[in-house]
N, C-alpha and C positions, 0 to 999 in steps of 0.2 A: 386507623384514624382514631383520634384521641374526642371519648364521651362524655358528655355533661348531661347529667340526670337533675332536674326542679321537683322538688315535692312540697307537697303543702295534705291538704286532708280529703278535699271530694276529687280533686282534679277538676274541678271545674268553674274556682274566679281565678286563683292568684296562681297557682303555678302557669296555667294556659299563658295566661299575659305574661309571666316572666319567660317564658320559653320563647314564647312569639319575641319580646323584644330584644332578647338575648342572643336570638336564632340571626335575626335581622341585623346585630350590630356585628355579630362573628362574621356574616355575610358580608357587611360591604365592608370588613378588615380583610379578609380573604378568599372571599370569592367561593368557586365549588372545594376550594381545600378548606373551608372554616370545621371546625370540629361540630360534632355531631351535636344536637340538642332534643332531648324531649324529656317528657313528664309524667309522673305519677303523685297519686294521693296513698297516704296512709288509710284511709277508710274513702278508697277510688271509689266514685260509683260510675265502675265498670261498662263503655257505651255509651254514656251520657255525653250529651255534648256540649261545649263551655256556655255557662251562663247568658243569656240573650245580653245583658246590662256588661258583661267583658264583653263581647264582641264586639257592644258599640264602641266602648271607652278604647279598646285598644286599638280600633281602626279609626279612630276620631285621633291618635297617635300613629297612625301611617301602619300598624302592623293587622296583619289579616288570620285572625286564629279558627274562622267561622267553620273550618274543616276538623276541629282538633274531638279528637275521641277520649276518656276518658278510661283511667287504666288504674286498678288496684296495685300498689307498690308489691312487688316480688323478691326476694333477695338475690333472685339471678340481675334484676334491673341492676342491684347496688354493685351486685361484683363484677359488671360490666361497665363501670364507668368511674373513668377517671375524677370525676371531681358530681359529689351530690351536695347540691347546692338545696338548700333549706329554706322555707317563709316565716317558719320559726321554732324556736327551742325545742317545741314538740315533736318535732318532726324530723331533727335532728338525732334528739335522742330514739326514738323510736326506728330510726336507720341505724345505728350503734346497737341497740336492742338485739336487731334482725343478725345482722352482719359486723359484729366487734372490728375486724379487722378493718373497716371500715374508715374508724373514728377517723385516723390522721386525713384525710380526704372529705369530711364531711364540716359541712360549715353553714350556719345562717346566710344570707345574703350581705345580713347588712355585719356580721359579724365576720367574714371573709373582706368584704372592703373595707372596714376602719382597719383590721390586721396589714393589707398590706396597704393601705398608706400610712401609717404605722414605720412599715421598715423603709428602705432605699427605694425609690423609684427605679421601674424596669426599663430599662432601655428598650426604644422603639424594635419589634420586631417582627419578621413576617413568616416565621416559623411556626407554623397552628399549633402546635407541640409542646413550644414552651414553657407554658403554664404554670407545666407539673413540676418543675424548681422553685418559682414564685409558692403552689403549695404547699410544698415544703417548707419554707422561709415563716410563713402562718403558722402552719401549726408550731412550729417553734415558739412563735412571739405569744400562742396561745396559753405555751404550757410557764409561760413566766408568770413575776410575780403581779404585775398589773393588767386584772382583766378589764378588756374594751367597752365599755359600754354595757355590761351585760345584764340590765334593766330595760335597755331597749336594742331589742337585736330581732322582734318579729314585726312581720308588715301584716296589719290586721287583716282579719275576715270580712271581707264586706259581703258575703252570702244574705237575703235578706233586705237589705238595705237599699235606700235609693239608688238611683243611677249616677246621682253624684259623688256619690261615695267611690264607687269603683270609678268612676273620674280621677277623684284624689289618688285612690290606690293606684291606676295606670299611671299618673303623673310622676308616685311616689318609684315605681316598678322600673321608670322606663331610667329614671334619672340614676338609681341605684346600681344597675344594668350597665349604663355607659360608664359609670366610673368602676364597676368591677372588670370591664376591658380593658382600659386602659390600666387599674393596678396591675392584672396579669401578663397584659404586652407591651405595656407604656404607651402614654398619648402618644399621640401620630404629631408630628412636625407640623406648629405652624398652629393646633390647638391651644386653645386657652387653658389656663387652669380651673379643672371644678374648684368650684369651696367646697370647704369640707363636708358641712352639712346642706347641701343643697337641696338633696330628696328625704330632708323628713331627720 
């Protein structure tokens, strides 16, 4: 079964929420075959558990993270998974750091989804698997001569911060999330089109 790794830096506001809402939208695209999802930080604090202020925010978004434990990034995590999906630059690079062979599969979130709306839309499909062609097609369009956005390709830290803030972030997470689904299996018949910059 084909793995998706989130990191971000404690594991405990933004990767948790993106895994949770990402975990929830592979699910009800495919059921018990959706591909695997969990998360790590660059500087995990190991056992901790997600932020009281994500767990509201992202159950006030219908996903339930209030179980999620917190894990130090490993380079066994990275060479186990298909696609390591980023909260930002740092994070990125610092998976590239660990594990080079890495790079073609590693990507911000939000610089993974302007890439593939970017090329050809993916035809709808119910193959959990497919993905891994769509990331291919990315990192292509990455290594051209027009980079995406890449002034803004990380979703902040709201660590700290009120509880509306990680509001924002889940809003920002949840919306980024569904359209990184749909670039990688194509909207489902009968959806609407995102706009482009919808979450941020």
């Amino acid at each position: 079964m084909t793995a998706i790794l989130v990191v971000c830096t404690g594991n405990i506001c933004r990767s948790p929420m993106a895994e949770g809402f990402l975990r929830d939208a592979l699910i009800r695209r495919f059921g018990d075959r959706a591909p695997r999802v969990s998360s790590a930080g660059t500087m995990g604090w190991t056992g901790s558990p997600a932020s009281p202020e994500s767990v509201i925010a992202a159950g006030e978004r219908g996903s339930d993270i209030e179980s999620h434990l917190a894990r130090e990034l490993q380079p066994s995590m990275i060479e186990g998974a298909d696609l390591i999906l980023c909260m930002a630059g740092e994070h990125r690079e610092a998976v590239v750091a660990d594990v080079p062979e890495a790079a073609p599969r590693t990507f911000t979130l939000k610089e993974l989804v302007r890439l593939l709306e970017a090329v050809s839309p993916a035809s709808p499909s119910d193959d959990p698997d497919a993905f891994v062609d769509r990331l291919a097609a990315a990192h292509e369009g990455r290594l051209g001569d027009e980079p995406q956005n890449p002034h803004d390709e990380d979703i902040s830290d709201p660590l700290g911060l009120p509880l509306d803030t990680y509001r924002a972030i889940a809003w920002e997470l949840d919306g980024w999330t569904a359209r990184l689904v749909d670039g990688l299996f194509g909207a489902e018949p009968g959806t609407p089109a995102r706009p482009v910059e919808e979450a941020g």
